[in-house]
PDB file of N, CA, C and O in Angstrom:
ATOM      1  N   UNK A   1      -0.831  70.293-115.321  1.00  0.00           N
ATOM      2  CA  UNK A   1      -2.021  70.245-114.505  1.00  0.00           C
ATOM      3  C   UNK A   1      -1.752  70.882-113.160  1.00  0.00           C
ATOM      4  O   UNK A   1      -0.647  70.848-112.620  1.00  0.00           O
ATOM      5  N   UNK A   2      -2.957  71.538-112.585  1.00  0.00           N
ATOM      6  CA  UNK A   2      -3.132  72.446-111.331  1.00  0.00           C
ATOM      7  C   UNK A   2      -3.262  71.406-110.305  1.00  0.00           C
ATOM      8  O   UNK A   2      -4.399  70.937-110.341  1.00  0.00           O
ATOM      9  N   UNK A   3      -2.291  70.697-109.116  1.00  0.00           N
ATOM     10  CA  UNK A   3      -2.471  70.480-107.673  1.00  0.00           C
ATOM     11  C   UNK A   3      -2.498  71.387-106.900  1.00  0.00           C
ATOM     12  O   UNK A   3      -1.570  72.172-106.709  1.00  0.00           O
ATOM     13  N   UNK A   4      -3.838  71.398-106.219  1.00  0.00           N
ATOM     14  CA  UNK A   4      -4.107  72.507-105.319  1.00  0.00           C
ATOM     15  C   UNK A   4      -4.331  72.084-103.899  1.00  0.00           C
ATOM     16  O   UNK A   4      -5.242  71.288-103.670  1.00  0.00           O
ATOM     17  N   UNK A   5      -3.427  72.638-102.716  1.00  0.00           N
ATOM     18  CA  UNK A   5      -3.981  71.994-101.690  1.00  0.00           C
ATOM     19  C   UNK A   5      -4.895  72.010-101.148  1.00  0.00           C
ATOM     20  O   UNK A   5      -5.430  73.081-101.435  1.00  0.00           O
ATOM     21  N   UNK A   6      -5.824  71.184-100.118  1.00  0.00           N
ATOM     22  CA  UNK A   6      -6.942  71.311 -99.847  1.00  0.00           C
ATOM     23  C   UNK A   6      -6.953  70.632 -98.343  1.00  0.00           C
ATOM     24  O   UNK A   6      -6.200  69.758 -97.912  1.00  0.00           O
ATOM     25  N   UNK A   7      -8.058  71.317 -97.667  1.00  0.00           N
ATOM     26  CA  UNK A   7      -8.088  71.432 -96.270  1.00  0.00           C
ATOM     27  C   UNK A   7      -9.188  70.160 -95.876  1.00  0.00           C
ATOM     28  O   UNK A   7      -9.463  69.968 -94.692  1.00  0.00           O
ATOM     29  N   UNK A   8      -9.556  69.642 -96.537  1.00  0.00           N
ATOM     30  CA  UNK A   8     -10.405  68.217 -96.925  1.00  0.00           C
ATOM     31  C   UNK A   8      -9.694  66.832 -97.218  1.00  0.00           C
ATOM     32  O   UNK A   8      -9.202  66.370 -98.247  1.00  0.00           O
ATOM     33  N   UNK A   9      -9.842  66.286 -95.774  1.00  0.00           N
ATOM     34  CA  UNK A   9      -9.817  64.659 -95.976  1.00  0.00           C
ATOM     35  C   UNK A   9     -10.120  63.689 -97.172  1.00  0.00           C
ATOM     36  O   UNK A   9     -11.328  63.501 -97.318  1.00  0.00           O
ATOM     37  N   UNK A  10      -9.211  62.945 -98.172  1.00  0.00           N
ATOM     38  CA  UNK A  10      -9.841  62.444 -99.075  1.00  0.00           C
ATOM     39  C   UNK A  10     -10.405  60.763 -98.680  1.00  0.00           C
ATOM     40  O   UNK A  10     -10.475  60.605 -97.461  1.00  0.00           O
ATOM     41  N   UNK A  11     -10.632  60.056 -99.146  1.00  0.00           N
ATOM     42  CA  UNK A  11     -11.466  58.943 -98.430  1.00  0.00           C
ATOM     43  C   UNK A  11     -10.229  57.945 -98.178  1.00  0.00           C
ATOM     44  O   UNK A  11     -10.514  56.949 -97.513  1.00  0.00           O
ATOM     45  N   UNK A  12      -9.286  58.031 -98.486  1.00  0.00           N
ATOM     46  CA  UNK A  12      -8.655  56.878 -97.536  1.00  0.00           C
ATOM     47  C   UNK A  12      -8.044  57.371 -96.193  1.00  0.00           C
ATOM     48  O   UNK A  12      -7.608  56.625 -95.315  1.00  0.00           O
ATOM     49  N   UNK A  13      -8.073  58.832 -96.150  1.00  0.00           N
ATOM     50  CA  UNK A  13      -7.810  59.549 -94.847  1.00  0.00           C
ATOM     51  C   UNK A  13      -8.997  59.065 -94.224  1.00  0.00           C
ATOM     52  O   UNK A  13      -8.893  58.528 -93.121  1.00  0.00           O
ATOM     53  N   UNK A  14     -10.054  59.171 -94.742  1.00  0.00           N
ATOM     54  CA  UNK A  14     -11.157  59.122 -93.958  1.00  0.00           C
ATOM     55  C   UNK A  14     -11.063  58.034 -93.239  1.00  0.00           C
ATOM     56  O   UNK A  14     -11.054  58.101 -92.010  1.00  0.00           O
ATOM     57  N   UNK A  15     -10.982  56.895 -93.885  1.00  0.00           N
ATOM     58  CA  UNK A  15     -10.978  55.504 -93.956  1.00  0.00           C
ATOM     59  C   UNK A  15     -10.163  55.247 -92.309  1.00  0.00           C
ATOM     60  O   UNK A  15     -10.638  54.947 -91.213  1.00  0.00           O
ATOM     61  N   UNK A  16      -8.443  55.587 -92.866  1.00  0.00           N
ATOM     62  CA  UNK A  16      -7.717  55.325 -91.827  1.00  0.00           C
ATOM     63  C   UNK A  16      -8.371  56.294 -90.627  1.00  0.00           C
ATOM     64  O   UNK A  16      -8.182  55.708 -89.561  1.00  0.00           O
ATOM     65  N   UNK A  17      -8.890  57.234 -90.464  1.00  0.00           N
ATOM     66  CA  UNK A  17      -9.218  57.843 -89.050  1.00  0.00           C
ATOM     67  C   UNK A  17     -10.405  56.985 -88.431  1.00  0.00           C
ATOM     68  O   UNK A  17     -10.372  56.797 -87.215  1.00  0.00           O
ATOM     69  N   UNK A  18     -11.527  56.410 -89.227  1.00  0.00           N
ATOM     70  CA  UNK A  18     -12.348  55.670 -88.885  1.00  0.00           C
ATOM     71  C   UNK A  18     -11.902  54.811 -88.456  1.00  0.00           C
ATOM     72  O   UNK A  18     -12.213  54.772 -87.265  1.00  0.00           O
ATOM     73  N   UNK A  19     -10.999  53.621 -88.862  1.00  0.00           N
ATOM     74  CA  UNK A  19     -10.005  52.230 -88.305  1.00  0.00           C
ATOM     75  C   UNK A  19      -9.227  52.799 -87.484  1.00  0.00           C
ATOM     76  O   UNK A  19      -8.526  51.953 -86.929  1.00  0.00           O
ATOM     77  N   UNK A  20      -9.022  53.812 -87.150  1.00  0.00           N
ATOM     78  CA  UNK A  20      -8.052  54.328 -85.451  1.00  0.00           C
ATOM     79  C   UNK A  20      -8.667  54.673 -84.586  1.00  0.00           C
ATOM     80  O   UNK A  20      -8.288  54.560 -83.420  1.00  0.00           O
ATOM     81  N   UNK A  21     -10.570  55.550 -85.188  1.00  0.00           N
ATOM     82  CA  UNK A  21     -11.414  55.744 -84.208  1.00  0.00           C
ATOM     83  C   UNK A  21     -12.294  54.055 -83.332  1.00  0.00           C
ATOM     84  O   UNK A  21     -12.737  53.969 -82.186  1.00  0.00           O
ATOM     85  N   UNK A  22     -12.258  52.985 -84.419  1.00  0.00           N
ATOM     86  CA  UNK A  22     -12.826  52.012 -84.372  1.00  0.00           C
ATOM     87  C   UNK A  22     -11.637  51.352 -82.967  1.00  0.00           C
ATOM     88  O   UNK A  22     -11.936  51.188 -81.784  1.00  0.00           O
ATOM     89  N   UNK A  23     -10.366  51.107 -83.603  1.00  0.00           N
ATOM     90  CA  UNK A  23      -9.376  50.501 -82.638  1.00  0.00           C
ATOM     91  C   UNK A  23      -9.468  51.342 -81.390  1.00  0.00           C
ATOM     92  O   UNK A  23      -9.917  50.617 -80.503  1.00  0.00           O
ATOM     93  N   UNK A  24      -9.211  52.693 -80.888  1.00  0.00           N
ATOM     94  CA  UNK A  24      -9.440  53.280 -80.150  1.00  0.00           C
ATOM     95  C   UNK A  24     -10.573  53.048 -79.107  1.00  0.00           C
ATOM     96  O   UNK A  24     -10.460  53.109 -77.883  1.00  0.00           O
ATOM     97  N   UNK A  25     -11.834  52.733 -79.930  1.00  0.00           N
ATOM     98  CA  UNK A  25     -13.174  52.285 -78.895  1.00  0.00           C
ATOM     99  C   UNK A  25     -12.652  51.003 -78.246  1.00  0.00           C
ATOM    100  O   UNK A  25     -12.818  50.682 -77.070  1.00  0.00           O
ATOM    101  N   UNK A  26     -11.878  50.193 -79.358  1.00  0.00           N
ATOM    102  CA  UNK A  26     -11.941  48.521 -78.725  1.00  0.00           C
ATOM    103  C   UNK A  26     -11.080  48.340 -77.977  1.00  0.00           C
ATOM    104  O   UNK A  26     -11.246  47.397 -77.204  1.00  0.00           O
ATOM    105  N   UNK A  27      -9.955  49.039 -77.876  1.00  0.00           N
ATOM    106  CA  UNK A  27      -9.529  49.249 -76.785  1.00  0.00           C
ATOM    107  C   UNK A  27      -9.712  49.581 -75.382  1.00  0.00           C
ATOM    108  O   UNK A  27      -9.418  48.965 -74.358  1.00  0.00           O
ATOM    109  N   UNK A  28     -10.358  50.879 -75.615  1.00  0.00           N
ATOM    110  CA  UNK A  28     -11.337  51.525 -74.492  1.00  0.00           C
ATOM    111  C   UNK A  28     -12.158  50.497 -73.570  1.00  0.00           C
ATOM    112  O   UNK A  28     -12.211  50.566 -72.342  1.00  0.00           O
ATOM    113  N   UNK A  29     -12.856  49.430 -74.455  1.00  0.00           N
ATOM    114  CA  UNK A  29     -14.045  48.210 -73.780  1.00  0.00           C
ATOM    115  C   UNK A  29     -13.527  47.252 -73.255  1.00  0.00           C
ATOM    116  O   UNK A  29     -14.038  46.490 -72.433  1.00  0.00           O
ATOM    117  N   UNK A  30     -11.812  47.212 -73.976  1.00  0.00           N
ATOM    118  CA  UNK A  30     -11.245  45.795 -73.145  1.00  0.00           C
ATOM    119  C   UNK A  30     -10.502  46.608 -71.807  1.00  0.00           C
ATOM    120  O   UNK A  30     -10.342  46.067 -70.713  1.00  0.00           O
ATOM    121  N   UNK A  31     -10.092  47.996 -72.127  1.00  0.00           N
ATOM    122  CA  UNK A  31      -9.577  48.178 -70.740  1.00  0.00           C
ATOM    123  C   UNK A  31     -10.666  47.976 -69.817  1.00  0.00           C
ATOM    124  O   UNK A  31     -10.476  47.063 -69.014  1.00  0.00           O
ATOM    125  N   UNK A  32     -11.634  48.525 -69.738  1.00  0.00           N
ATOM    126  CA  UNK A  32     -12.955  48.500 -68.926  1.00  0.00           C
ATOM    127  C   UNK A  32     -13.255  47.073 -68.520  1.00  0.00           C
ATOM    128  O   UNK A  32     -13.758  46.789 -67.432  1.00  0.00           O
ATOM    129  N   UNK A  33     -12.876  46.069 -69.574  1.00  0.00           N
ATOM    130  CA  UNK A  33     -13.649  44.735 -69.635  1.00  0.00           C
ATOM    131  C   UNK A  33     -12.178  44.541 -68.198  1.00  0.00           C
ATOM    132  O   UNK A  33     -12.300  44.054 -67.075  1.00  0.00           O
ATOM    133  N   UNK A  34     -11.595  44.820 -68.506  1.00  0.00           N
ATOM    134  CA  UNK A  34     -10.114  44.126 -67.837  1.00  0.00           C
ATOM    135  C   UNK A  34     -10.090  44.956 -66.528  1.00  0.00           C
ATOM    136  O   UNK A  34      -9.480  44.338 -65.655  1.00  0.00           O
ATOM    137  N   UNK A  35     -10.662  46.430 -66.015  1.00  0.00           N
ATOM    138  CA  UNK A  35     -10.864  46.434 -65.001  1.00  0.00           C
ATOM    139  C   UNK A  35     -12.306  45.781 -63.948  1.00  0.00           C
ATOM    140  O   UNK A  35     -12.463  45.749 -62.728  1.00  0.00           O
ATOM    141  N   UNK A  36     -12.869  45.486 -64.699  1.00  0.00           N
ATOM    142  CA  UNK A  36     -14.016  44.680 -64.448  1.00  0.00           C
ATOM    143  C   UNK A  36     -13.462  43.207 -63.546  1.00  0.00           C
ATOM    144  O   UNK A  36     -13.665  42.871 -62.379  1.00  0.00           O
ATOM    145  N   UNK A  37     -12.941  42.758 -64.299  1.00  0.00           N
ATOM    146  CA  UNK A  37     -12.731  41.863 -64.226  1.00  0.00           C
ATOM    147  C   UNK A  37     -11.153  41.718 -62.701  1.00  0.00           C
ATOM    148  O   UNK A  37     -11.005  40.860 -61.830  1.00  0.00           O
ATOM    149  N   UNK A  38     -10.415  42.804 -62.985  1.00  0.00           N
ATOM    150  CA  UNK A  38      -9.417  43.024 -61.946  1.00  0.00           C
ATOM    151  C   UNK A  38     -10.480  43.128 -60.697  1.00  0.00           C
ATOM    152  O   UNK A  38     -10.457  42.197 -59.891  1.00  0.00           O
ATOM    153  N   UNK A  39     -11.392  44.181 -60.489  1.00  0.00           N
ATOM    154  CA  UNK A  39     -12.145  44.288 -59.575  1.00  0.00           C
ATOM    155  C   UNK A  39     -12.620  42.520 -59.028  1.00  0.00           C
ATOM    156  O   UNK A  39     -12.300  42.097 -57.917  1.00  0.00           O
ATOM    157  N   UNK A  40     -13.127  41.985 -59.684  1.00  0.00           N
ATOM    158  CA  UNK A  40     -13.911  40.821 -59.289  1.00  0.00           C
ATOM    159  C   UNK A  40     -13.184  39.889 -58.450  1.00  0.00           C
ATOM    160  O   UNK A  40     -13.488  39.265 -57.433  1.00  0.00           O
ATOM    161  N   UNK A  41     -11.557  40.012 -59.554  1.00  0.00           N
ATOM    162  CA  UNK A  41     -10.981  38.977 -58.770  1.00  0.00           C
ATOM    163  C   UNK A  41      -9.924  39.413 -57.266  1.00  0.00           C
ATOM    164  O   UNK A  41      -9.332  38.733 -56.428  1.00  0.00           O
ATOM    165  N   UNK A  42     -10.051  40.519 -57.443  1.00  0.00           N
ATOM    166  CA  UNK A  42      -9.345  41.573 -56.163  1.00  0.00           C
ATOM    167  C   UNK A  42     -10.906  41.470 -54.722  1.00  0.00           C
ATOM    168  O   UNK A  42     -10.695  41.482 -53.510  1.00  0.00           O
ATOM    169  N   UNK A  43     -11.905  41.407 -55.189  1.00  0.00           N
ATOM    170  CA  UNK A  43     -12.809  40.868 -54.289  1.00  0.00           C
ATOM    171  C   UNK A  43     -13.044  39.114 -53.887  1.00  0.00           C
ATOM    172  O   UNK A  43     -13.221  38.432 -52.878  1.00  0.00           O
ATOM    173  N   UNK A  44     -12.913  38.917 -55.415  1.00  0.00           N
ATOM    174  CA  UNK A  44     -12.267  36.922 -54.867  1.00  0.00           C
ATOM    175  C   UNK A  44     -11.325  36.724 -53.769  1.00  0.00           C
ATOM    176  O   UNK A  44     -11.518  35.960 -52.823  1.00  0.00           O
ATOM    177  N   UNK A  45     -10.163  37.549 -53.969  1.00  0.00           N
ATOM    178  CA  UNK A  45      -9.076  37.249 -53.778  1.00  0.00           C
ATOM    179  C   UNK A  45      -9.638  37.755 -51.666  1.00  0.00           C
ATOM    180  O   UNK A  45      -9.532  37.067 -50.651  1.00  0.00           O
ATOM    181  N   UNK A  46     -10.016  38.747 -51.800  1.00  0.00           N
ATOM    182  CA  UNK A  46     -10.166  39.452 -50.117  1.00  0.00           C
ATOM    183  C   UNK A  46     -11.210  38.098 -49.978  1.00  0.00           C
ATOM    184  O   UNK A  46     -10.728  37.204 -49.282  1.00  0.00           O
ATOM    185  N   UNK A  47     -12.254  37.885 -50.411  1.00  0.00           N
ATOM    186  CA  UNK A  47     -12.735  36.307 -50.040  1.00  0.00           C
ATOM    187  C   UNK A  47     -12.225  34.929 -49.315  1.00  0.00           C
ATOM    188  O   UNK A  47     -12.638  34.315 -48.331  1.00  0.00           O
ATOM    189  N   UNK A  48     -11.222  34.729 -50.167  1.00  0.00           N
ATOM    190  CA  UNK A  48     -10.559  34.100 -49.496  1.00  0.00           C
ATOM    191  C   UNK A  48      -9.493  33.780 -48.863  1.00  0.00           C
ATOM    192  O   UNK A  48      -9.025  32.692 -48.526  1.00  0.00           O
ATOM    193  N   UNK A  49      -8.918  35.599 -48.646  1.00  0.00           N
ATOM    194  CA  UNK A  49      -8.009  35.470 -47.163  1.00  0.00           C
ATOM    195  C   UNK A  49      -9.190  35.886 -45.984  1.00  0.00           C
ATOM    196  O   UNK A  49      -8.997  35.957 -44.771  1.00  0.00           O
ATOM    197  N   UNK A  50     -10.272  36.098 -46.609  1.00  0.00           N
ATOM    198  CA  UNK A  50     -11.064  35.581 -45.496  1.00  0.00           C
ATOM    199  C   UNK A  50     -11.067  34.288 -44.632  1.00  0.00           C
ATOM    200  O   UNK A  50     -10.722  34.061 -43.473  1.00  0.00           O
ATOM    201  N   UNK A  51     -11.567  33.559 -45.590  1.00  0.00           N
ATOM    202  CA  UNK A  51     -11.828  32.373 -45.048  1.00  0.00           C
ATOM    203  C   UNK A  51     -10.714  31.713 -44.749  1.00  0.00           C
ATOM    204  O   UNK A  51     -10.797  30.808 -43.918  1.00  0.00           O
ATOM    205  N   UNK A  52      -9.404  32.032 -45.377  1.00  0.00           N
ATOM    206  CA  UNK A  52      -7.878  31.726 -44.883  1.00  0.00           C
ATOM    207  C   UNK A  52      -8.275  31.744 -43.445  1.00  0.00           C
ATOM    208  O   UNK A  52      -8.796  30.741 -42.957  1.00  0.00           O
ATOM    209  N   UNK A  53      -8.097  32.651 -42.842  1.00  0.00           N
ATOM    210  CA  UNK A  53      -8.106  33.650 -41.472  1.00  0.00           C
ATOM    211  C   UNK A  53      -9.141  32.589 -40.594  1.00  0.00           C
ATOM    212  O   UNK A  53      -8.857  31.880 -39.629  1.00  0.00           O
ATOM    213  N   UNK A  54     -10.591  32.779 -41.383  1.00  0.00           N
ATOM    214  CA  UNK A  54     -11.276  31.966 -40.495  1.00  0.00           C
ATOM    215  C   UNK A  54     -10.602  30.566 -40.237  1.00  0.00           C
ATOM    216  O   UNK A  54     -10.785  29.881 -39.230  1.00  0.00           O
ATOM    217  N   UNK A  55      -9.926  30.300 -41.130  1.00  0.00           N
ATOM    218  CA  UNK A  55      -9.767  28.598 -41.140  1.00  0.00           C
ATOM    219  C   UNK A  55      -8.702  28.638 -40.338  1.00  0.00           C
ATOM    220  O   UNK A  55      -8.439  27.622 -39.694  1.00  0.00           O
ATOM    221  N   UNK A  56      -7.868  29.814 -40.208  1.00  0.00           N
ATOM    222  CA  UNK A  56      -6.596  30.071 -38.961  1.00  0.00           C
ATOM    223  C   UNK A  56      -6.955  29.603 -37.166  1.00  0.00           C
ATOM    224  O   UNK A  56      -6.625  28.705 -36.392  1.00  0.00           O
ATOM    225  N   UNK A  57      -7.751  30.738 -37.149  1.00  0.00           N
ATOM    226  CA  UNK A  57      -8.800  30.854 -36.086  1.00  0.00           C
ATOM    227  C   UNK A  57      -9.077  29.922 -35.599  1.00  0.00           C
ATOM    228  O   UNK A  57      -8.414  29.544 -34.633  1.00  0.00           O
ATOM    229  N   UNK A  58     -10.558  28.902 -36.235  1.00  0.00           N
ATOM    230  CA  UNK A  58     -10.443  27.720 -36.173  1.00  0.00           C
ATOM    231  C   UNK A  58      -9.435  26.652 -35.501  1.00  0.00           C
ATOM    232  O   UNK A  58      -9.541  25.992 -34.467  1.00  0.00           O
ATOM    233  N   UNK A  59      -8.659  26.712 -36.243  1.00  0.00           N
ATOM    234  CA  UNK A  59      -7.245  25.720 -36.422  1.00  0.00           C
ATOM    235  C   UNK A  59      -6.885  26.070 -34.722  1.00  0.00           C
ATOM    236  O   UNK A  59      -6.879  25.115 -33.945  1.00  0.00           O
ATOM    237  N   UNK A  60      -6.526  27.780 -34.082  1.00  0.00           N
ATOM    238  CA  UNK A  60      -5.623  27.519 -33.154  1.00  0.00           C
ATOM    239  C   UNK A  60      -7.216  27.278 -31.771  1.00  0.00           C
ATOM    240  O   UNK A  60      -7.095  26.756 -30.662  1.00  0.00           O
ATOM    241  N   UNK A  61      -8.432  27.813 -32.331  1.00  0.00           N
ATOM    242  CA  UNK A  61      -9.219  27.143 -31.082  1.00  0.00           C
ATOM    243  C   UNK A  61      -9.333  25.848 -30.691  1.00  0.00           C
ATOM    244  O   UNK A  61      -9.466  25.523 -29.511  1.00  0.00           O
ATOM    245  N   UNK A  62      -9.275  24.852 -31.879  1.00  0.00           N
ATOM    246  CA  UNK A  62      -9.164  23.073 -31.884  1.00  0.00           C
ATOM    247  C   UNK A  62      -7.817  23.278 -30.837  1.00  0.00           C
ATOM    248  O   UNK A  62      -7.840  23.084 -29.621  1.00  0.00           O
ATOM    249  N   UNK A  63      -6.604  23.738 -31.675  1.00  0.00           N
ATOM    250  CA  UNK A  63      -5.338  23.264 -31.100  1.00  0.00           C
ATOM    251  C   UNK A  63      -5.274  23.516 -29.313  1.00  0.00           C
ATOM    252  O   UNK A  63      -4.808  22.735 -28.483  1.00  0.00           O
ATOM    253  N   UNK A  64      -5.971  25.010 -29.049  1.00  0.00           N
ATOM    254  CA  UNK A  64      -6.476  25.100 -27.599  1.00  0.00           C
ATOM    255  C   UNK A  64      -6.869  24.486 -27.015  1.00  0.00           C
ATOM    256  O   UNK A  64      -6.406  24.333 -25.885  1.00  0.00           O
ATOM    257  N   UNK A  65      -8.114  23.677 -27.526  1.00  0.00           N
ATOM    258  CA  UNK A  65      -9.025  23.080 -26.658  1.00  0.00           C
ATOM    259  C   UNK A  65      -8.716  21.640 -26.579  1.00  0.00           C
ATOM    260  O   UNK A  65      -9.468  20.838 -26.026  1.00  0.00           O
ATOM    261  N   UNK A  66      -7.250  21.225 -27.313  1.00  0.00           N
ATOM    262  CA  UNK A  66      -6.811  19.842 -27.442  1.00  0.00           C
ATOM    263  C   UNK A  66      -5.708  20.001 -26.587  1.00  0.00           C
ATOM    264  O   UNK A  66      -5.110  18.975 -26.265  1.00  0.00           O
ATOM    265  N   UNK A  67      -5.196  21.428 -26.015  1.00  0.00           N
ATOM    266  CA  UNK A  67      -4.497  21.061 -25.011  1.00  0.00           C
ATOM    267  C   UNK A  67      -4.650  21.256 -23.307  1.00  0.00           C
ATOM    268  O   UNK A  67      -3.922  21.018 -22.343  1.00  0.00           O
ATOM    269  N   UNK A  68      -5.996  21.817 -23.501  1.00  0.00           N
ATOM    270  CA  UNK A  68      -6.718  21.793 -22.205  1.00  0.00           C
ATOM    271  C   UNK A  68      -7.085  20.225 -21.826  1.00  0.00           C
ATOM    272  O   UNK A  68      -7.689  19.966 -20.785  1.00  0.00           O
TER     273      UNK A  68
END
């Protein structure tokens, strides 16, 4: 019998490029999901060395005005 090569994907090629194109997307959405989420908490985070700071502030005007 004649094997002839051929320049055509047969269906479990297909198959596996679809399940690498599929993994590939879901990857893609969790990196995104995961910079999403880095962002949020990198703005949490400047939040509350905000209010750190304010609560610094605070702290040395009391301590001032308790030693006047």
């Amino acid at each position: 019998s004649f094997v002839g090569c051929t320049k055509h994907a047969n269906e479990q090629q297909l198959q596996a490029l679809e399940e690498q194109k599929n993994a590939a997307l879901a990857a893609e959405n969790t990196l995104e999901e995961k910079r999403r989420e880095k962002s949020r908490l990198e703005s949490e985070l400047n939040q509350k060395r905000k209010e750190l700071q304010d609560a610094k502030n605070e702290l040395e005007l009391v301590k001032q005005r308790l030693a006047e």
